[in-house]
N, C-alpha and C positions, 0 to 999 in steps of 0.2 A: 494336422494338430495332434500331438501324444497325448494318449491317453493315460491315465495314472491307474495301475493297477489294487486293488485293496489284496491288504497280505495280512497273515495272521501271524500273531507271535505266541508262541507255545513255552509257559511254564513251568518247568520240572522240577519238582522238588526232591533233594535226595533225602532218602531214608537214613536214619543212623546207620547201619551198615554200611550202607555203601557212600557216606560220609566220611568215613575210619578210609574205607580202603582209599577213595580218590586223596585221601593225607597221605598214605604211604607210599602214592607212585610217584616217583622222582619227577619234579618238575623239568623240563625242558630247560635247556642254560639259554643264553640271549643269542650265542652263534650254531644253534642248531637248526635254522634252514641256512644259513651259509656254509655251512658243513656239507649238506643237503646238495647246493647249488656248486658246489665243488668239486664234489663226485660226477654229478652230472655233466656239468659242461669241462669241466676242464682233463678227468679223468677217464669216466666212461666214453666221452665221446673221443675218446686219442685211443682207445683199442683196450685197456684195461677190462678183463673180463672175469675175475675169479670174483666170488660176490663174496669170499671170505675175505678179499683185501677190500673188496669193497665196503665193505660194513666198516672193516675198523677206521678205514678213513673218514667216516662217517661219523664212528664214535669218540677217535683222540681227539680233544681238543688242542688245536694247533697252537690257538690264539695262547695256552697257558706256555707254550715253549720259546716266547720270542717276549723279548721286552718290552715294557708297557706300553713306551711311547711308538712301538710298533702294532700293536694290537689292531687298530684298525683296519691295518691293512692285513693278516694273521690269513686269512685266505682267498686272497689275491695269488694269482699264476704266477708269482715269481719268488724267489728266495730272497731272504731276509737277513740281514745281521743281524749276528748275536753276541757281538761281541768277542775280543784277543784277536781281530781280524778274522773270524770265519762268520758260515753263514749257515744257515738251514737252508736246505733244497728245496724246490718252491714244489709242490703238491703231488702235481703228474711223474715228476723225478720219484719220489718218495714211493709210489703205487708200482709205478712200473718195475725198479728194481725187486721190491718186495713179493709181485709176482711170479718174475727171474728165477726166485728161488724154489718157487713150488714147496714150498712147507706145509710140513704138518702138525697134529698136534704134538707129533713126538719127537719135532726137529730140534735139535743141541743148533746152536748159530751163534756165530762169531762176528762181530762190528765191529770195524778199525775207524774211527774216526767219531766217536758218542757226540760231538757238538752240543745241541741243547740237550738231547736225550729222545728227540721226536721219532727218528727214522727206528731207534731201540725200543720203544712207548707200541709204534704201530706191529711192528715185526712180532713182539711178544703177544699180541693179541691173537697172533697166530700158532706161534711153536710153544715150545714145551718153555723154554728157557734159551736168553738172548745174555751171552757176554758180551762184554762192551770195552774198548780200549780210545782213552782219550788222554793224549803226551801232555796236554796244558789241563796241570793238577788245579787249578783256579776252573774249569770249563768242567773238570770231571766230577769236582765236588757239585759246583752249583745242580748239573743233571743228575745225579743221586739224590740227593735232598729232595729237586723237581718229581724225582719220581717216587719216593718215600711218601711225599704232600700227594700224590695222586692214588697213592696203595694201587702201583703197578710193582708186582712182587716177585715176575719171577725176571729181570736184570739184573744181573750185577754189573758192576763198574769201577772200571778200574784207572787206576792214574799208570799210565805206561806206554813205551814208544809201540805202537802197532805194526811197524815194517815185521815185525819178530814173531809177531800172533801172540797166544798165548796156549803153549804146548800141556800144558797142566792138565786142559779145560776139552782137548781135542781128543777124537779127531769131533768133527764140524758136519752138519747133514747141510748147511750152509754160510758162506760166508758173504759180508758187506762192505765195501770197503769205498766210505764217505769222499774220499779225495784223492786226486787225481796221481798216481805214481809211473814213474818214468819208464818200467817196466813191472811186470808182476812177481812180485815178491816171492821168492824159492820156501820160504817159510809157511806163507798160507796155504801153498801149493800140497805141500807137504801134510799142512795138517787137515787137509778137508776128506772126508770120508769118504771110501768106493762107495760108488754112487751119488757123491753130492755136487753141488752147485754153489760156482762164486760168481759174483756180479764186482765187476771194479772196472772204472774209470784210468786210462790210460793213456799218456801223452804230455806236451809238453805244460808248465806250468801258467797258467793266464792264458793260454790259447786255449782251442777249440779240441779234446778232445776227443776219444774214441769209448762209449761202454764196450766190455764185453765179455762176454758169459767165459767160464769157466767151467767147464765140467770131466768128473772124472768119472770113469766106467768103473762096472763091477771090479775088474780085472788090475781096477787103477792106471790105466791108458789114460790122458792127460791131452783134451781138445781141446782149442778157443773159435769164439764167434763174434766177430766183430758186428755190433748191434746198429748203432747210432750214434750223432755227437750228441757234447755234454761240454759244459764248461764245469767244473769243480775248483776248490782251493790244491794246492801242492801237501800231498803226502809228506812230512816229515819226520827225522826220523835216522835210523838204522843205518839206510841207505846212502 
């Protein structure tokens, strides 16, 4: 037979001071143990280890970069549409390239493919400042705006074909490149700084392809590393 334990419930009354302050601390949004539960099972436990990417994965709200009637599903392990035919990359994609890069607080980084603006949202949580190129000017306005509404300040975003980079803005201590290209673009090649690292998807379009790391030495010697598969949309464009 259980026995039923007597428990006591305890009172706290706050003080006006510390009334004021529990007003000023942001409350929690409705998907922050989902955020939580994201990191954990679907990120940290596939190998993801820098706790700087981990946080920000923890702190973007994903659910605001996908359309409403998407939101439920906002972080779930898969990628999502977001509309003119492309998708945001589902979670573990997103962590893992951003680790790729090894950034710092004083990384300049280049993004070929802005989609909603999320993989640009997480990155800048890390470096200095994240350019953005996105060829569907309907796609590049909406993730400017999205990230204006969010006072994520240091993106810019551009309406332009990415096969090309953007020379302006370079060279790049890192670059991202959202969708899948048939080869690696002579242009990004070019503009990524001795010493830096690019992460791009390679291979044929709607099939399975290949990540993988680019990187360049002090000296500007010019290796790749063929990582893992990946399915992505088709780089469009220049090429």
């Amino acid at each position: 037979m259980a026995m039923l334990m007597p428990f006591l419930l305890a009172l706290v009354t706050l003080g006006a001071g510390d009334a004021a302050a529990a007003s000023r601390e942001p409350a929690p949004d409705r998907w922050t143990d989902e955020r939580a539960a994201m990191v954990r099972d679907q990120i940290k436990a596939r190998g993801v280890a820098d706790e700087r990417v981990l946080d920000a994965m923890r702190d973007v709200p994903r659910h605001e970069f996908v359309p409403a009637d998407q939101r439920r599903d906002a972080y779930d392990d898969t990628p999502l549409p977001i509309g003119e035919g492309q998708t945001i990359s589902q979670p573990y994609i997103v962590a893992a390239m951003t680790e790729l890069l090894e950034l710092g607080s004083d990384s300049s980084v280049l993004e070929i493919g802005t989609g909603s603006g999320y993989q640009a949202a997480v990155a800048a949580r890390l470096a200095k400042h994240v350019y953005t190129l996105e060829i569907r000017p309907a796609l590049a306005d909406q993730a400017a705006s999205r990230l204006r509404q969010l006072k994520v300040d240091n993106v810019t975003v551009r309406a332009a074909d990415g096969y090309f980079g953007w020379s302006a803005r370079a060279p790049y201590d890192g670059i991202l490149v959202t969708a899948a290209a048939s080869h690696i673009p002579p242009a990004l090649v070019q503009q990524l700084k001795p010493g830096g690292r690019m992460v791009i998807p390679v291979g044929s379009p709607y099939t399975v392809q290949r990540l993988m790391l680019v990187t360049k030495d002090k000296a500007g010697a010019v290796s790749t590393r063929n990582l893992f598969p990946v399915r992505f949309v088709p780089l469009t464009g220049g090429h």
